[in-house]
N, C-alpha and C positions, 0 to 999 in steps of 0.2 A: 686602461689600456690593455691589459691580460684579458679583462670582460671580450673587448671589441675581439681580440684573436679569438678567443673561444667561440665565440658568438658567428663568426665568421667560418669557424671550421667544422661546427655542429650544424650550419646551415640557417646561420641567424639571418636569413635576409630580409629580414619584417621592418615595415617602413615605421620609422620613431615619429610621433606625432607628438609636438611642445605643450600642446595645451587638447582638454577635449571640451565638448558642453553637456554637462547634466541638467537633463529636463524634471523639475520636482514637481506636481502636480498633475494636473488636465491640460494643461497648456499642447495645444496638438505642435507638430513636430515640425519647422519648416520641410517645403518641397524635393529643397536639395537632400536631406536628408531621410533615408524610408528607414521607419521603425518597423522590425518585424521578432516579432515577441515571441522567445523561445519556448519550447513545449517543455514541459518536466512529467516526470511519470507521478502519479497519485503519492504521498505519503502519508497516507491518515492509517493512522493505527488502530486497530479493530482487539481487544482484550477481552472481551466479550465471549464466552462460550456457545452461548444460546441469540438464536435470534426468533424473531416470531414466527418463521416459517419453518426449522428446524427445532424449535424445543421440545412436542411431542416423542417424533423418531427418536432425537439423541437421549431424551432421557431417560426410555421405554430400552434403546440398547444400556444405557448403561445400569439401568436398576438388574435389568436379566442377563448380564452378562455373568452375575454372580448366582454359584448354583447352589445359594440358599433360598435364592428371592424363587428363581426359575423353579424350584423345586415348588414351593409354595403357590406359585400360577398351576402348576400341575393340578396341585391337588385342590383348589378352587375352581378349576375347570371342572373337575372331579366332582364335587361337590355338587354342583350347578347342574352337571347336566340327567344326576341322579334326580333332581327333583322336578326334572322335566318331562 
């Protein structure tokens, strides 16, 4: 009885149906009835750092980001182009 007032005063005017039908399978849907299948956004989880189009680039930044490494491409450029 408190539900029906609250319900009423929050703006419950939604119509109470006794019973519903669940369709489990392929069974398509009588006429009276239009099924229309809600959209969801993606949820696939990607944990992955690298992918095959990005593995080069990112690991070329992250090896040179440190300036031991970069220092050592210096001097192998160095190297290399003395002998050229």
């Amino acid at each position: 009885m408190l539900r029906r007032r609250l319900n009423r005063l929050c703006g419950g005017d939604e119509k109470r149906v006794d019973s519903r039908t669940i369709y489990v399978g392929h069974r398509p849907c009588p006429d009276t009835e239009a099924f229309i299948p809600s959209k969801f956004c993606d949820n696939r989880i990607v944990s992955s750092k690298y992918t095959v189009w990005n593995f080069l680039p990112k690991n070329l930044f992250e090896q040179f980001r440190r300036i031991a490494n970069f220092y050592f491409l210096i001097i192998f450029l160095v190297q290399v182009s003395e002998c050229i």
